[in-house]
N, C-alpha and C positions, 0 to 999 in steps of 0.2 A: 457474441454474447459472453463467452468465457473466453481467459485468456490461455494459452498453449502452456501448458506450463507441469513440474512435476506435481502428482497427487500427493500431499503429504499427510500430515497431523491424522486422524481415526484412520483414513484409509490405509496409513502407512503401516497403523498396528494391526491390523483386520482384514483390510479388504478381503485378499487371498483368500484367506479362510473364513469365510464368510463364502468365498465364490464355490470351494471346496466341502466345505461341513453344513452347509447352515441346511437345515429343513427342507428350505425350499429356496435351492440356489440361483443367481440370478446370470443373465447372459449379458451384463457388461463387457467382459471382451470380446462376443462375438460383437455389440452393439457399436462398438470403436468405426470410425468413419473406414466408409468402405470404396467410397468413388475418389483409389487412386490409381495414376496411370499406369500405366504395363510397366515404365521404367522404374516407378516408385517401389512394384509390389515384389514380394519375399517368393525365393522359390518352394513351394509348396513342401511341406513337411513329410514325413516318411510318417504310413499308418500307422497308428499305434491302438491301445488297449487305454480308455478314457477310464481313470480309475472312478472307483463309488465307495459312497459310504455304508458301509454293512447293514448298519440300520434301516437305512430309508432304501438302497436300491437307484436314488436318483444322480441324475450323469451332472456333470459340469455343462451349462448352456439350458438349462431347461429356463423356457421366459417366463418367470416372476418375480415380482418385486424381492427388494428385501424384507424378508419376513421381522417380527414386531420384534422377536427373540433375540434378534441383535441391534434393537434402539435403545437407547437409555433417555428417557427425560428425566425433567427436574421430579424431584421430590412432591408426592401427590397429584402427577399428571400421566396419563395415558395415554397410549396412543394406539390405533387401530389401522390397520392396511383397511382399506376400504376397496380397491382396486388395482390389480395389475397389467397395467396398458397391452396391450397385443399392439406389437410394433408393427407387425407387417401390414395391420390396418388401420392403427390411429398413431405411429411414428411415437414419439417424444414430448412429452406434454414441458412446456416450459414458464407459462404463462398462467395464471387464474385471475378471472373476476369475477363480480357478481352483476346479474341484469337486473331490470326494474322490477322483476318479480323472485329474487332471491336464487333466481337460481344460477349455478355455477357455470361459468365461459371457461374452459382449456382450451388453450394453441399447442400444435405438434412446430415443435423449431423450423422442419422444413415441411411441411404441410396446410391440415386445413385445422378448422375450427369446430370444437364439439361442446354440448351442451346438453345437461343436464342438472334434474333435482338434488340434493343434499340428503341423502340417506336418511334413515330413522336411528335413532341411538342405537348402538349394538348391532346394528347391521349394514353388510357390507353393500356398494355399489351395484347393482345389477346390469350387465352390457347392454341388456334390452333399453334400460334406460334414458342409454347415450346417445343424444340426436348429432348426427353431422349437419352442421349449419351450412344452409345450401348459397349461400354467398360466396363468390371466387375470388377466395381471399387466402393466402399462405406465408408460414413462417413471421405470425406474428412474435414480437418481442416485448409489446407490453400493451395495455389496455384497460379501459375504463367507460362504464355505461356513464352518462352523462348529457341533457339536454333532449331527451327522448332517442337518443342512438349511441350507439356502441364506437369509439374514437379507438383507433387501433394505430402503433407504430409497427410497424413492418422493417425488417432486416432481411433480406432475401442472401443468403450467401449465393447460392444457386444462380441469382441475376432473371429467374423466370417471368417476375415481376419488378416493379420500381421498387425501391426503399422507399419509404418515407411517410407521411401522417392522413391516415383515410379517417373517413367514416361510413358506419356501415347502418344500412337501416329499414325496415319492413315497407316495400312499397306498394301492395296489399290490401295487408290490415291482416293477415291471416297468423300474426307473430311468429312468422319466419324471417330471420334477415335474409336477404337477398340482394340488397340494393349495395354498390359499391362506388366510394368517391373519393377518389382521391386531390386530398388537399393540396397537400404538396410536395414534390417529389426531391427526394437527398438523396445526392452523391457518396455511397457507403461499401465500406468494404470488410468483408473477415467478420470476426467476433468482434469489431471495434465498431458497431455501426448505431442503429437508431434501435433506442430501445424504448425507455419505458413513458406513459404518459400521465401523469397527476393531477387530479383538481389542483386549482389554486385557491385557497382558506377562504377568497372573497366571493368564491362561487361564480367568481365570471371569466376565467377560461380555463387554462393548461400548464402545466411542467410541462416540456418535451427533454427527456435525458438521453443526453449521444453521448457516444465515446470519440475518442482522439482519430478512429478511423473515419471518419465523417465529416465528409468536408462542408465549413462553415456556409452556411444554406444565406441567402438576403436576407438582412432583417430591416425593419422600419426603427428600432431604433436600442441603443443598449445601455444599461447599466452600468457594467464597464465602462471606464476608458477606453476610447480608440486610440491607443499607445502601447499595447501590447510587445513584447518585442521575445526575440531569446535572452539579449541581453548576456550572453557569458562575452567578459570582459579577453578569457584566452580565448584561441582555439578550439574551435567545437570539439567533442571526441564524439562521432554516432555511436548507435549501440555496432559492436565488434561483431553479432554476427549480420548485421545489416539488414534487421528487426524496423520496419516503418521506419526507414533512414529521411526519409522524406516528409514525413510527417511534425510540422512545426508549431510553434504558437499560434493559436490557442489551444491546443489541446482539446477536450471533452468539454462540452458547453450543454451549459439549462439554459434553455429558451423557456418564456412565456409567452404562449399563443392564444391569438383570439378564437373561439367557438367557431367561427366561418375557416379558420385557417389561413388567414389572408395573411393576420400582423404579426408579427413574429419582434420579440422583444431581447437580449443577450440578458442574462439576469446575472450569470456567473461562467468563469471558465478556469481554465488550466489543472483540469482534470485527464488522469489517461484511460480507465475507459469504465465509468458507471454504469451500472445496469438497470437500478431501480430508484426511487426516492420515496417519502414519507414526510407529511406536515402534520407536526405535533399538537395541541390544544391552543398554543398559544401562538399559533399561527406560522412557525418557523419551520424553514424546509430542511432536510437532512437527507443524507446520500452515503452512499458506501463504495470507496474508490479503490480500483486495484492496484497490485505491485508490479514490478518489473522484476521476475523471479532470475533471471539474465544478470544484474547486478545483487543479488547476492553477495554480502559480504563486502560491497565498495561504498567509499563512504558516501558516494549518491543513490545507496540503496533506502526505499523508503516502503514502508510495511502497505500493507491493504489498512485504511482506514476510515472512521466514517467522520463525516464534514458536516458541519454549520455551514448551511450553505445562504449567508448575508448578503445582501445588495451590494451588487457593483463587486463582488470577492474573486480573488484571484488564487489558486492552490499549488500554482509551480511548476504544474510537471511541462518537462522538455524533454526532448530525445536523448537519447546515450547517457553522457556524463554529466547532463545539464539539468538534472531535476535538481529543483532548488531544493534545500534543507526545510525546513518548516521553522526553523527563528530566520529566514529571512524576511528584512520590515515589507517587503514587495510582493510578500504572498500570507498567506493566514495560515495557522496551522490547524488540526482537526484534532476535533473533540476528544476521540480516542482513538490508540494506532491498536491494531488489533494484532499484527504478523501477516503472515503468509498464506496465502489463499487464492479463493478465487469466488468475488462477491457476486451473488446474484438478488435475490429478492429481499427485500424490508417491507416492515408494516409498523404503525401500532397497533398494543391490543386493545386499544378501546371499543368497549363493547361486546367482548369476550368475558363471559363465565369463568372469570379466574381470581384468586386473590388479588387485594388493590393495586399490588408494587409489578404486576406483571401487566395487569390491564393498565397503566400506566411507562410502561415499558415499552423499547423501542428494539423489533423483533429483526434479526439479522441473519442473511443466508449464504455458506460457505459451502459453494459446489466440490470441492476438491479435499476439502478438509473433512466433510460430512458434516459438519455444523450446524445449527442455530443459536446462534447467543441471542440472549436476555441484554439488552443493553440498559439501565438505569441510570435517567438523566437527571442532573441536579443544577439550578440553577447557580453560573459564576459571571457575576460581574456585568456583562450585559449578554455574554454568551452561557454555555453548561461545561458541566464537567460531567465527566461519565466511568462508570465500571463496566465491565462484562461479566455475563454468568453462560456458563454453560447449560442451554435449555437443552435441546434435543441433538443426538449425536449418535450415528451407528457407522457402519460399513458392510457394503456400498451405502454412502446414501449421499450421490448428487443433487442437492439440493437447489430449485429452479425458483419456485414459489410461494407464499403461504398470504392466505386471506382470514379474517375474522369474519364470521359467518354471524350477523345479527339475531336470526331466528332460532337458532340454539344455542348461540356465545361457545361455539367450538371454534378453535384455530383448524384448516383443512391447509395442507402444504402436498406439493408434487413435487417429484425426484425427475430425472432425465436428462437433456441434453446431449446433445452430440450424435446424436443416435444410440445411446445407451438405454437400457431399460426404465422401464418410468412407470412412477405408479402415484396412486392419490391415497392419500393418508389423513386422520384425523386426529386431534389432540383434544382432550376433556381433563378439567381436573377432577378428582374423585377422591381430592384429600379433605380435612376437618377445617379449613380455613373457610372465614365468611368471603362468598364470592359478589355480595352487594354492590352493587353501579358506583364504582369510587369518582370523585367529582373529577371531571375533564373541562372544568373555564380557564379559560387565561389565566395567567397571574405574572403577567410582565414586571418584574420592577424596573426602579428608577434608570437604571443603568441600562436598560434594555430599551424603557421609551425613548431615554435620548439617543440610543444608536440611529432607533427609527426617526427618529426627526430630524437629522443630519442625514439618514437617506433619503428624504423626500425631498432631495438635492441633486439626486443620482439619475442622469439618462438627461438631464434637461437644463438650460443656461437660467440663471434667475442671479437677480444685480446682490441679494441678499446672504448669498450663497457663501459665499468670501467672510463676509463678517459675522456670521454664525456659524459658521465650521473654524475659524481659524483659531479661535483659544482651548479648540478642544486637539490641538494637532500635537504634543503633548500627552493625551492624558494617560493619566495609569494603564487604563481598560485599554490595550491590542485592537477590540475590536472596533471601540470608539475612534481610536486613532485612525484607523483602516477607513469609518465611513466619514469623518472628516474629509482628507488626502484626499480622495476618492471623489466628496464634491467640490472639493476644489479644482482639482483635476477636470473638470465637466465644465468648470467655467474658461473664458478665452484668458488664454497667459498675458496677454499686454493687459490685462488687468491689472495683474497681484502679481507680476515678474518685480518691480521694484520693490514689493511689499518683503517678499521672501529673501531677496539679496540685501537688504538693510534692517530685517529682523532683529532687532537685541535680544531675544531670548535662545540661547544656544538650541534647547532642544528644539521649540519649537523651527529656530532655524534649519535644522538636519533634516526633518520632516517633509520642510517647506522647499529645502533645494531638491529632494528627492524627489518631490514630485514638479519639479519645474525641468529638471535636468529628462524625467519622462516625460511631457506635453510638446521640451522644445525641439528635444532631437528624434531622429527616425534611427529606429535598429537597422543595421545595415543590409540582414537580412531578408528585411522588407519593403527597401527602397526601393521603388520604381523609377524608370528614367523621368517621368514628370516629375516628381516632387522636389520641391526647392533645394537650393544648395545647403551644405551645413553652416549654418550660423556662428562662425569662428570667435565672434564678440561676445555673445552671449555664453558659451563654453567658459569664454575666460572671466565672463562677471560672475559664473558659478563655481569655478575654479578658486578665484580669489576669496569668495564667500568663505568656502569651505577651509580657505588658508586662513584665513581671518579666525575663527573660531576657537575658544580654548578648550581643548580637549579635557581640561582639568574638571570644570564646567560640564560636560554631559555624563548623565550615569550611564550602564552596560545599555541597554536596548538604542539609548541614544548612539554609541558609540558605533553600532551594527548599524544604524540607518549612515552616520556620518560614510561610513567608509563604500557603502554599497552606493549613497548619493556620488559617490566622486567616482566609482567603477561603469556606473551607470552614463556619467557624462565621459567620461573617456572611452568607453564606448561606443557610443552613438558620434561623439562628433571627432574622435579620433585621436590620436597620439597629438599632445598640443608641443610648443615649440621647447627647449630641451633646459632653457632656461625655468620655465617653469616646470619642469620635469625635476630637475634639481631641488627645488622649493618645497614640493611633492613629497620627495624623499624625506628632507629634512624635516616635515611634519609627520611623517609616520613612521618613520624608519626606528624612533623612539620607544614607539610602541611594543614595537615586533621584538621578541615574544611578548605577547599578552599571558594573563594568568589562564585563562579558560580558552579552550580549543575553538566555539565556535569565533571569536576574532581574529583567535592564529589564522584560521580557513582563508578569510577575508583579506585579512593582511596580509600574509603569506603569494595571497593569486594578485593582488595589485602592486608589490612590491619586486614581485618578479616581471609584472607587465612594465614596469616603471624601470628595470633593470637596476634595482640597486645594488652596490658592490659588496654590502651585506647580506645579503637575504641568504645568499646560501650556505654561509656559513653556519647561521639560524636556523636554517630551516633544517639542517643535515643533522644538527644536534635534535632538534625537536623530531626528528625519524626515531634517531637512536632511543630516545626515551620515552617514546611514545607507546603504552602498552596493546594498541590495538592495532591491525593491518589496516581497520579503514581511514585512521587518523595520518597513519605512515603515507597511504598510498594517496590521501589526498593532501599534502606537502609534497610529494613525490611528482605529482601531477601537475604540482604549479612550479616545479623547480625545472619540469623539462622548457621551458623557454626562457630559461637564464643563461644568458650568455658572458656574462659578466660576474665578476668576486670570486672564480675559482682556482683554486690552486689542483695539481697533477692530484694529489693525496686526498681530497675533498671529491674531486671527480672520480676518483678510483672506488672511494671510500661510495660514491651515489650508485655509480653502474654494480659492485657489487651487493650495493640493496636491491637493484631493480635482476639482478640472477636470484637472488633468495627470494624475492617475491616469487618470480616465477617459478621456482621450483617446491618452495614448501608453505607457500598461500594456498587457499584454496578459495573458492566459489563458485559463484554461477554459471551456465553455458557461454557465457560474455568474459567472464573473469580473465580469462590467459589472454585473450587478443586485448584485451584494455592493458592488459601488463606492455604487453606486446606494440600497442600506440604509442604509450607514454616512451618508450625506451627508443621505437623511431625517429619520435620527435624530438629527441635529449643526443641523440646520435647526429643528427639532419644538423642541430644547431653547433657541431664540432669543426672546428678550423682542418684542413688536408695535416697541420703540425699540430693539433691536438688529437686527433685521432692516431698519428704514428706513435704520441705520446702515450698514449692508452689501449694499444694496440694488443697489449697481453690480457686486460680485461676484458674490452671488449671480443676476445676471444677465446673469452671463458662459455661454457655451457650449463647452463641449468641442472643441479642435480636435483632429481625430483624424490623428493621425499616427507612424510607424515610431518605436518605441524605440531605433532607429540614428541617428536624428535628433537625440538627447539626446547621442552621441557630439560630433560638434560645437559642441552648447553647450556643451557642459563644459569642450573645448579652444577655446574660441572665441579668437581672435587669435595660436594659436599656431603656427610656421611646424613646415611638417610636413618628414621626414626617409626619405629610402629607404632602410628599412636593409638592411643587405646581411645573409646568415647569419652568413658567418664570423667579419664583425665583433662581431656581437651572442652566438655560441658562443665567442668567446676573450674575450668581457669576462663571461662567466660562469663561465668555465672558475677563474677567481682570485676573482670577482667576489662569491660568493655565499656573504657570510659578514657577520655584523650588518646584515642589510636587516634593515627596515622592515616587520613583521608585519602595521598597520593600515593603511599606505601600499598595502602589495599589496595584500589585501581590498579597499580603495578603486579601486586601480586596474582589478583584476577586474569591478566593478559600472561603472567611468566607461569602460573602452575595449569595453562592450556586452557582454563574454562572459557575464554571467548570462541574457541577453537566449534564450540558443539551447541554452545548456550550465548542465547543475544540477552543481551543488556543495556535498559534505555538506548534502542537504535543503532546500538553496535555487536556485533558477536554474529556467530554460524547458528545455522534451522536446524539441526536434526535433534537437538535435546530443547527440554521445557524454556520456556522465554521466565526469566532468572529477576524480572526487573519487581514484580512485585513480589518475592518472596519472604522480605521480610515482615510483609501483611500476615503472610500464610503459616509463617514456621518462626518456633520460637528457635534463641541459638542453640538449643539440644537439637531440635529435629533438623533443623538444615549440616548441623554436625554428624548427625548420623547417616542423613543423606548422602555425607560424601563419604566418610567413612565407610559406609556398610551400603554401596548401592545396590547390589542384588538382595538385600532386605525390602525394601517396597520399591518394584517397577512402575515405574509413569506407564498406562497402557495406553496414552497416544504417541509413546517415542518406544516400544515394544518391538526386540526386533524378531524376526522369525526364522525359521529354521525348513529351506525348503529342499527337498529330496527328491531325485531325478527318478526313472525308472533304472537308470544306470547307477543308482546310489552313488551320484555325484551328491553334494551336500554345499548349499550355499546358506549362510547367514546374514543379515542387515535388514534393511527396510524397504518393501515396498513403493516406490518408489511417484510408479509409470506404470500405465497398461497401453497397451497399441495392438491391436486386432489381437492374437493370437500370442504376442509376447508380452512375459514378464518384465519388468525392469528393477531392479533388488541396488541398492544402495548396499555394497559390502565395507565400506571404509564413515563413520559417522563425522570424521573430520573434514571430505571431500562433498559437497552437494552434490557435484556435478556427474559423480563416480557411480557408474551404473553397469550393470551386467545384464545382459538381456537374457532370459530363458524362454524355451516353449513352453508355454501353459500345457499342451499335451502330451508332455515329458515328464510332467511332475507326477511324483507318487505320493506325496505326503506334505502335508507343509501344519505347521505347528507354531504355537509363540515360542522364547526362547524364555528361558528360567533363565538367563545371564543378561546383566542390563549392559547395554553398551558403552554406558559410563566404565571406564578402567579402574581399577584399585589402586590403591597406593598414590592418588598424588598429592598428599599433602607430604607424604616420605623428606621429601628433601627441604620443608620448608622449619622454620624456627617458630615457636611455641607465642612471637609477638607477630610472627609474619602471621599465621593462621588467626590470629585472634582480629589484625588487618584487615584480612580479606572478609571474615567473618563479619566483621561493623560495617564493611562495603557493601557489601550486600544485604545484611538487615537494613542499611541505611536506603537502597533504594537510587545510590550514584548521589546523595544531598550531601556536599561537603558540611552543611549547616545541623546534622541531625546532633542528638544529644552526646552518640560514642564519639563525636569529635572534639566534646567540649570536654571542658576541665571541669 
């Protein structure tokens, strides 16, 4: 269900104190998973003295929820504890539905099923209550009344039961369920297994939502293409600590299933492990995917985000280094990236008692963060664009769940997981806004019904197929292009193979070979000893194709399908012969450097696959200038299988990037062994006489030191400056008009803000995500912000201040809890940098009055540099905003 991963964002500012101060403290660490083996477990701690708080009297571990006192909701909403679960007899509540008479379903994660009424306004749950449903049925993960019975997925970590999709049903009459059926059984493992299950808008079957631990179950028949592949044209890199190293395309899959459970349909994949989903008015399904908190900080790291989830769509993710980007033409990107978390339950609130824009909003659940965002969607193109809003947020608060309750339009949400405390909760608003039925019909535009009408192509062969998807392979709309490809792709290739190879329309051509180059070859992968040989002719009529073509002739998206088409077919049918190898170069070799980094990426990994006598001269310059680690370290990554174009000085000049990576990068629990890949494989590829030649580097050592430390090199000899606000807000005030686009970006990476702050998809977790702040803050207040950071602390990036009984004194952030220990984040540069304490050690723990943002660093920068970086960041990373223009 959740992934393993650090607590960050409210619990990072809170938790603790919250475990320590709050009213009615909760027993989250004792609730920490407790069935580990004798090898795993800690030697038992020396008794101590469990501090209290003078007030109340009450000890650390007492079991109840988090009290109201430390939730915050939106503006004119409330929220009420309604119940706090007693774990030693109803476990962890992780799941809610409602049955055909309104009333409430909870699942304990590894238990059974309970049931009960909706309280009366203003009053809490009663235990009396809560009926245990006498059906032998546990650790459900999602659920839905439906059809006259209760459709339950199941995830057993335990293994005491099957995984996989029952139904449950009174056999009777006495409305008790009792009756247990299992549909169909899945292969499922860990938090990555079978989770939630969804009407589909038509009312005639199911969502089924799995994660990447689940292995793909029979289907009758799928959306997708069957041409999946990994597709990375290098060398795989797994994840470095050996994190589901085995686990491959396709990733996390929605199935649509029929009411009997029999037909099972692939509707989308390349997800790594969804928990929940939600179909909006207008018919469209949506999902909230999670990160890989392991790559941290590499440029294959990709945030928790929530997806359009369209027909036949593909989302990328692959193991270790192989999560695609999201501008790749071969996966779709998602609506909004949100950061770092750990997604669990979504709703709409239709049907909820609340102003229009929220009952129209798409409700989102962040176990580790404590989260609920407000998601508000607005229709683009034939897909949406979305914002987030902070709805409800405390510490602890693992958030599992939340339903719209029709008969009083209350939102009701549970906390728990893992064996952690859990409770049921309601939310009402109580402010002056009118809360009237805001309309929920369709309202598809044009650009949305032709998506669907070029899907009604998808999962199925039709001779029509071909000539009504093919002028649209082209179009503006991403996602139009996507369900085109896509039923083209569903039709047989000796069809439309000549059509795509003698194309005259460039883009469309790029399109057109991408998806021929996926239907003809097999990823290696996934070749089984039956399947035919590789088609060495075909390879080179797409080869040639793609020689053919003038690159002058395609604009930027085309030019990313072009080059991924040609990685895609070198790929699957292999290194072709060396004269066209040659040919290869001379068409791209022109390119490299491109202006914008996501082509570098591209080019950069095919041009070193293709060994050109350039690329790493390019590519080495493009490290040096590159102001972020995940840009460096992905050129870094395609340079280790270059064996060719370097010189002693060039090589010296790479291995002493790959010692400074390792020593003053920082990231994820993954981050140093992926340094640590790359540099085996760059070593592996060195001749017996060039490794004697570089014998002094390569046996240089890592010195490991703060990425604040590179601030000062980079200004070395330059006299530093105290700048004052006012002065620095009235030279922006006129100031911020033809800066410096690349100047800012550069400055962002050398005055250390990537270091603590992510920006659009690149930068470190433990300070505010930086990408929309020019929404937020005019240039005085983001100027003050860094000037004056202990003037207002972010209190989800707060760090704390905890005190031993030994008046030991650690400060940073929260991190991590695990039974009985602390985990404190003392360095905000390092993610991965933890300190463990006993929780029954601590005497005191406090927020910090010091933000962990540093003073002084604009000190060493020039009064045009600051005013650079200033427009960079109001501007949002758009070279095209207005401070760029003249």
């Amino acid at each position: 269900m959740f992934c393993s991963r650090p607590m960050l964002g409210s619990l990072v500012g809170c938790l603790v104190l919250a475990l320590f101060l709050a009213p009615a403290p909760t027993s989250i660490i004792e609730a920490a998973e407790t069935e580990k083996s004798s090898a795993d477990k800690k030697p038992e701690a020396k008794p101590t003295r469990r501090p209290k708080r003078p007030a109340t009297g009450l000890v650390v571990g007492e079991n109840r929820a988090t009290p109201v006192e430390r939730i915050k909701a939106a503006k004119g909403f409330q929220v009420e504890l309604l119940y706090s679960v007693p774990s030693a007899e109803q476990g962890s509540w992780v799941n809610l539905c409602l049955d055909d008479k309104g009333r409430i379903l909870a699942s304990d994660q590894y238990g059974a099923l309970y049931r009960f009424a909706a309280p009366p306004a203003g009053q809490p749950l009663e235990p009396a209550t809560i009926e245990k449903v006498p059906a032998e049925i546990r650790a459900i993960n999602g659920m839905v009344w439906a059809f006259g019975a209760l459709y339950v997925a199941v995830n057993d970590y335990e293994k005491k039961i099957e995984s996989g999709l029952y139904r449950i049903t009174d056999s009777d009459g006495d409305d008790m369920l009792d009756q247990v059926e299992l549909l169909r059984a899945m292969e499922a493992r860990g938090d990555h297994g079978v989770h939630a299950v969804v009407p589909t808008p038509d009312g005639q079957g199911f969502y089924l939502i799995t994660g990447n631990g689940t292995k793909p179950t029979e289907f009758n028949a799928s959306r997708v293409p069957l041409c999946w592949g990994e597709d990375h044209l290098l060398p795989r890199m797994p994840d470095g600590r050996g994190f589901m190293r085995d686990a491959l395309a396709p990733g996390g899959i929605v199935y649509r299933v029929s009411p009997d459970g029999k037909n099972f349909e692939v509707v989308s994949n390349g997800y790594r492990n969804i928990f929940d989903a939600a179909v909006n008015a207008d018919g469209e399904l949506f999902t909230y995917d999670a990160d890989m908190e392991y790559d941290f900080n590499t440029s294959w790291y990709r945030p928790t985000r929530v997806c359009h989830v369209t027909s036949g769509s593909e989302f990328g993710w692959r193991n270790g280094a192989g999560k695609r980007p999201e501008w790749y033409p071969d996966n779709l990107p998602p609506v909004l990236n949100i950061g770092p978390g750990s997604p669990t339950g979504m709703t709409f609130g239709y049907r909820a008692k609340f102003p229009a824009k929220y009952q129209q909003a798409l409700f989102i659940l962040d176990w580790s963060w404590g989260k609920m965002y407000a998601v508000h969607l607005e229709p683009s193109g034939s897909t949406y664009k979305a914002t987030k809003e902070d709805f409800v947020s405390g510490a602890p608060l693992p958030l599992t769940d939340a339903i719209i309750h029709p008969g009083d339009g209350a939102m009701y949400f549970a906390i728990g997981g893992r064996k952690v405390q859990s409770g049921l909760y309601r939310v009402t608003y109580v402010g002056e806004e009118s809360t009237a039925p805001a309309p929920a019909t369709p309202a598809l535009n044009e650009l949305a019904r032709l998506r669907r009408q070029l899907e009604s192509f998808h999962g199925r062969q039709d001779p029509d197929a071909v000539a009504a998807a093919w002028p649209h392979l082209d179009h503006a709309d991403r996602f139009i292009r996507w369900a085109a490809r896509t039923a083209i792709e569903h039709q047989p290739a000796a069809g439309w193979a000549d059509k795509a190879i003698h194309e005259p329309d460039p883009g469309k051509q790029a399109a057109a070979l991408l998806a021929l180059a996926r239907v003809a070859g097999i990823d290696p992968q996934h070749r089984k000893p039956t399947d035919p040989p590789v088609d060495a002719a075909m390879q080179q009529r797409i080869l040639a194709a793609l020689e053919a073509i003038d690159w002058s002739e395609l604009n930027y998206e085309e030019q990313l399908a072009f080059v991924r088409a040609l990685e895609i077919a070198l790929h699957r049918f292999g290194r072709p012969d060396e004269a066209t190898v040659d040919r290869l170069i001379v068409k791209l070799d022109p390119r490299f450097p491109a202006p914008r980094r996501e082509l570098n990426w591209l080019l950069c990994e095919t041009l070193a696959y293709l060994q050109s006598p350039t690329a790493a001269a390019k590519a080495l310059k493009l490290i040096e200038t590159a102001p972020t680690q995940e840009e460096q370290i992905e050129y870094a990554r395609s340079m280790r299988v270059l064996k060719t174009g370097w010189t002693t000085e060039s090589r010296t000049a790479y291995f002493r990037w790959l010692n400074k990576a390792a020593g003053s990068m920082r990231g994820g629990a993954s981050f140093d062994k992926f340094i640590e890949f790359i540099r085996n494989d760059a070593v592996a590829n060195l001749s017996h006489e060039e490794q004697a030649a570089l014998s002094e580097v390569l046996a240089e050592k890592p010195v490991k030191k703060s990425p604040l430390e590179g601030l000062s090199t980079y200004f070395a000899g330059r006299p530093k400056t105290e700048w004052q606000l006012d002065d620095l807000a009235h030279a922006a005030q006129t100031g911020l008009k033809q800066r410096n686009f690349e100047n800012g970006r550069k400055m962002f990476g050398a005055a250390a803000c990537f270091a603590c702050h992510r920006f659009n998809n690149e930068g470190g977790m433990t300070g505010p995500d930086l990408s929309s702040a020019g929404r937020r803050y005019a240039p005085r207040d983001l100027l003050d912000q860094i000037v004056n950071p202990n003037k207002e602390i972010n209190e989800q990036f707060v760090s704390m201040v905890v005190v031993t009984n030994d008046e030991e004194v650690f400060q940073g952030m929260i991190v991590n809890l695990n039974g009985d220990t602390i985990m404190i984040n003392t360095d905000p540069t390092d993610p991965n940098q933890q300190t463990a304490v006993d929780r029954k050690e601590v005497a005191s723990i406090e927020p910090s009055k010091v933000s962990p943002m540093p003073t002084g660093l604009l000190a060493p920068l020039t009064q045009e540099e600051i005013l650079d970086l200033v427009a960079y960041i109001v501007s949002g990373g758009d070279a095209g905003h207005a401070a760029f223009q003249d």
